[in-house]
C-alpha positions in Angstrom: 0.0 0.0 0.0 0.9 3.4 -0.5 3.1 5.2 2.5 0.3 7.9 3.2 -2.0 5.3 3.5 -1.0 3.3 6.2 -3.8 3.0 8.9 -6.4 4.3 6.6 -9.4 2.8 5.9 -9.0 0.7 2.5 -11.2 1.6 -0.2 -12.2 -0.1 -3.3 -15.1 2.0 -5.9 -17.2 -0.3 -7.9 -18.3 0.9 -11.8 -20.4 -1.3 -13.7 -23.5 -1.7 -16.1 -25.5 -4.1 -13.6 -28.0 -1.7 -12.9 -29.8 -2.0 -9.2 -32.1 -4.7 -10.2 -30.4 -7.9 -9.7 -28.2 -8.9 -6.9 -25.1 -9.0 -9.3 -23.8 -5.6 -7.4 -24.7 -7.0 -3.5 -22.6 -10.5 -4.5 -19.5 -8.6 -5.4 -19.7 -6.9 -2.1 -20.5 -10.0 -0.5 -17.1 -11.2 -1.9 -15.2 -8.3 -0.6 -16.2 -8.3 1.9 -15.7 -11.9 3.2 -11.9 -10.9 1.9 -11.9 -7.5 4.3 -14.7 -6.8 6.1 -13.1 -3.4 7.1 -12.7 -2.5 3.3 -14.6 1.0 2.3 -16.8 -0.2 -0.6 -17.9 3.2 -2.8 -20.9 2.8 -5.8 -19.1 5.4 -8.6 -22.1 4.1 -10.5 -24.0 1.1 -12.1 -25.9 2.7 -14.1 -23.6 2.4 -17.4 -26.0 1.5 -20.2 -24.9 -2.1 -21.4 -21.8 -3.2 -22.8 -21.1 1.1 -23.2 -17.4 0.6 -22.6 -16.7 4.3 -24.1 -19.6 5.5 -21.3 -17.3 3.4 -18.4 -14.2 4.7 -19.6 -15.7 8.8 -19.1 -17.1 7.9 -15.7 -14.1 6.7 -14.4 -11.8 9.0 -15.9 -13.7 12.2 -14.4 -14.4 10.2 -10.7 -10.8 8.6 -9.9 -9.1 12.3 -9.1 -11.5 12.7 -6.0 -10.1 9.7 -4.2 -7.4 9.1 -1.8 -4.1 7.6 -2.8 -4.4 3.8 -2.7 -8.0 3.6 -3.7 -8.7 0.5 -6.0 -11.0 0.8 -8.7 -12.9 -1.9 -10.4 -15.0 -1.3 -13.2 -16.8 -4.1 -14.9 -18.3 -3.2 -18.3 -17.2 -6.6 -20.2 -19.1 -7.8 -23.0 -16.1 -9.9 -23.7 -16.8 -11.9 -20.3 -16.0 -15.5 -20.6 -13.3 -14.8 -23.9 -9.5 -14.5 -24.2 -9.5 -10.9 -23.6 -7.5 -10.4 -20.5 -8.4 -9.7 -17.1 -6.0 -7.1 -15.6 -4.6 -5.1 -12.8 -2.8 -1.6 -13.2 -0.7 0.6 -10.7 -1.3 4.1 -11.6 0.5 7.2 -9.8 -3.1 7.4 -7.2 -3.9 4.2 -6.7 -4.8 0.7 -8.7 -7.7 -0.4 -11.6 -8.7 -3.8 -12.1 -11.0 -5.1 -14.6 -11.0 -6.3 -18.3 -8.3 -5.2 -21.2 -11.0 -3.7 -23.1 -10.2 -0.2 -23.4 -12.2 1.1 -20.0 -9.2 2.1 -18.4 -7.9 3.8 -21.5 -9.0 7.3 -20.4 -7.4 7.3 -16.5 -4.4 5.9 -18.5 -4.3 9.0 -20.5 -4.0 11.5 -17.4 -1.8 8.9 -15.0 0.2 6.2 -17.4 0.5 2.8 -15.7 3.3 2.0 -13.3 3.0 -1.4 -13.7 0.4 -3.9 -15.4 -0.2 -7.7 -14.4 -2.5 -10.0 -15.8 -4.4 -11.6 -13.3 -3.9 -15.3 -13.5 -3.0 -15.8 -10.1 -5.4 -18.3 -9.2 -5.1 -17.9 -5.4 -6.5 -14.6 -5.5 -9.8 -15.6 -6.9 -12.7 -16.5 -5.5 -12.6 -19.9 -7.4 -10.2 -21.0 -9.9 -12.7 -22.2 -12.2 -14.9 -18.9 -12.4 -18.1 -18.4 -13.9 -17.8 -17.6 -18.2 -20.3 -14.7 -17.2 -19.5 -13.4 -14.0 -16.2 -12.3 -13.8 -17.3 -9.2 -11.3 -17.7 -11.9 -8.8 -15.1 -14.6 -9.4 -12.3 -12.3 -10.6 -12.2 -8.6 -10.1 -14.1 -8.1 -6.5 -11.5 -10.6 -5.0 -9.0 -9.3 -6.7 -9.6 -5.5 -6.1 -10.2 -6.6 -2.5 -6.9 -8.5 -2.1 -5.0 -5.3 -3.7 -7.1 -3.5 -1.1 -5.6 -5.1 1.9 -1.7 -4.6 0.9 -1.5 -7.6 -1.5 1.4 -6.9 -3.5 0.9 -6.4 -8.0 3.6 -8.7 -8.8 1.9 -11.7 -6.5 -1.6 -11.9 -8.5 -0.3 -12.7 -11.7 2.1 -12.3 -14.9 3.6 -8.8 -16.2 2.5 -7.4 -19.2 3.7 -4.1 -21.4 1.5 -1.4 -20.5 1.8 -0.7 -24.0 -0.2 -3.6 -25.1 -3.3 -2.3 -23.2 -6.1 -2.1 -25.5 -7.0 1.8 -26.0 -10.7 2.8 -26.9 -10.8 4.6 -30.5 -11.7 7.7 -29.3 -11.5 10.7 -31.1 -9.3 13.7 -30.1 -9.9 17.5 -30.0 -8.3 20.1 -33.3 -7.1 23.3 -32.5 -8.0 25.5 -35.5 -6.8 29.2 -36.6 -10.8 29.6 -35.6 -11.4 27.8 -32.7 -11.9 23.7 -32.1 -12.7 21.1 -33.3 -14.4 18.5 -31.1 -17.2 15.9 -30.7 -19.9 14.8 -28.2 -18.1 11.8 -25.9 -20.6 11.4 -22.9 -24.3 11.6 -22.4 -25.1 12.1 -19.1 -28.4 11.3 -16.8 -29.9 14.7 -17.5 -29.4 15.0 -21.7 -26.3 17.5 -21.4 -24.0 16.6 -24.3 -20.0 16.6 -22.9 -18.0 17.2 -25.5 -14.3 15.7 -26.2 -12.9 19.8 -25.5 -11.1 20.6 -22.5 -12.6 23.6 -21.3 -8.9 24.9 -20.6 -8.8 25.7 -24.5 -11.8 28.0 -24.1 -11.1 30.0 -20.6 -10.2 33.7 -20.9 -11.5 33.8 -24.6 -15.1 35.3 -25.8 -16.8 31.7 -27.6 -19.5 30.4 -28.9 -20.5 26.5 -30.1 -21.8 25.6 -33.8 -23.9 22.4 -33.2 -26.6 21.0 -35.1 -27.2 23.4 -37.5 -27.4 26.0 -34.5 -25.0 28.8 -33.1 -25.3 27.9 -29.1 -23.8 30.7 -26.9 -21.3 30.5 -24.4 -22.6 30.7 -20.7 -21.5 30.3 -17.2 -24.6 28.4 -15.6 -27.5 26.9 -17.1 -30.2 29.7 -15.9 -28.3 32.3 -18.3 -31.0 31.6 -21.1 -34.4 30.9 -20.7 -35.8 27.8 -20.0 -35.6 25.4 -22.9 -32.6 27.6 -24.8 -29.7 26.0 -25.0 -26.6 26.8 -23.8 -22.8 25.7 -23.6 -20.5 26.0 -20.5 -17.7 24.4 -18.7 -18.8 21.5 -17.5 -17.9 20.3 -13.6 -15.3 17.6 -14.8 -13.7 20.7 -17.2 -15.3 19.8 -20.3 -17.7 22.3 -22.7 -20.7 20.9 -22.3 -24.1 21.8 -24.3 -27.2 21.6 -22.3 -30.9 23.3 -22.3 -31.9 25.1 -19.2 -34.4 23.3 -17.4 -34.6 20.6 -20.7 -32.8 17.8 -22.1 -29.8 18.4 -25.0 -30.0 15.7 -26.2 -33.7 14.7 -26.5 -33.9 18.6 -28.1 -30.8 19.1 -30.3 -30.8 15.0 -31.5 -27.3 14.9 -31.0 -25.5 11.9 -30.5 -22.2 10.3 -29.1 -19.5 10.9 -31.8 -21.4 13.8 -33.3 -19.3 17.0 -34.7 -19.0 19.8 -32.8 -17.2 23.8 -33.3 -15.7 26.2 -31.0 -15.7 28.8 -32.4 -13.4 32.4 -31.0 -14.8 35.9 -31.7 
């Protein structure tokens, strides 16, 4: 574990598309905690729509930076479950992530590069070494998350791999024009706002405006700066431009859509 972290309480986050309706999330816990009972077990969210990798990877990306050093984060989005993709652990400069090699870690890896990367294969850190082909939440990554947790070393649950091998999600990156930037929508969230791919960094100190879906959609600094159902774009709180509609849904209104084109525009 890390230094500052002796004699804290361990804490491991949970991301995942099992939703609240089955007892897939209460199991893993279950298995934690029958591993450490004293582990600090956080819900980032379970709410991922299904098999949405790109979705996992933006949650986690913008929820990692608000927990202590030596957290462990498991996210389980895997629609290869049960295949030869790899199931994985990764030292990072704030703590550890453990899941599938399917590009859901691709986005904390862009921010913090790995350390170190094993695959998990480590048999005595599972919960069974035959595990189920469809539930490797349970049999896998809880146990193994937990085991990191309570000052299991990396190097003990399995072989090293080249962090440069980790499979990266395809996703598109932000142009810098002599006009402004070039982006797209990356993230949907619970309320319709569209994030976009644009840090707001490129857009602070500068008069701005977004070309969207046919529209011109000003620059704002909260959402009750237009009227009610006008949409706006702002800095979002993870730092991204953002378009949303005050008191309405972006998406539902605008029809835009992950991947879509967007312009920042300077004036």
């Amino acid at each position: 574990m890390y230094e500052n972290c002796i004699g804290q309480q361990p804490v491991v986050t949970l991301l995942s598309d099992f939703g609240d309706r089955d007892v897939y999330v209460g199991v893993m816990k279950g298995v934690i905690a029958q591993i450490n009972s004293q582990i600090m077990v956080v819900d980032l969210t379970h709410q991922i729509p299904p098999q949405d990798i790109a979705a996992a990877r933006f949650s986690l990306m913008n929820a990692y930076p608000y927990f202590p050093l030596g957290t462990v984060h498991v996210a389980v989005v895997d629609p290869g479950v049960g295949s030869r993709r790899r199931a994985i652990a990764v030292e990072f400069a704030q703590g550890f992530l453990v899941g599938p090699d399917n590009g859901i870690f691709s986005g904390v890896l862009s921010q913090s590069p790995a350390i170190a990367v094993v695959e998990v294969t480590n048999l005595n850190y599972w919960r069974t070494p035959q595990p189920s082909k469809t539930f490797h939440g349970r049999d896998i990554f809880a146990p193994v998350g937990a085991n990191l947790a309570s000052g299991v070393p990396l190097k003990q649950l399995g072989q090293h791999i080249d962090p440069a091998s980790l499979v990266k999600l395809d996703i598109a990156e932000c142009k810098q024009t002599t006009t402004g930037v070039l982006g797209s929508i990356q993230y949907i969230d619970g309320f319709g706002n569209l994030v976009s791919n644009i840090p707001g960094s490129y857009v602070q100190g500068k008069s701005w405006y977004v070309q969207a879906a046919g529209l011109s959609i000003p620059a704002c600094e909260t959402y009750s700066n237009v009227k009610e159902g006008e949409a706006m774009a702002l800095i979002d709180s993870h730092g991204w431009v953002e378009i949303a509609v005050n008191s309405g849904n972006a998406h539902s209104q605008l029809q835009l859509n992950l991947q879509d084109a967007l312009q920042v525009l300077f004036f």
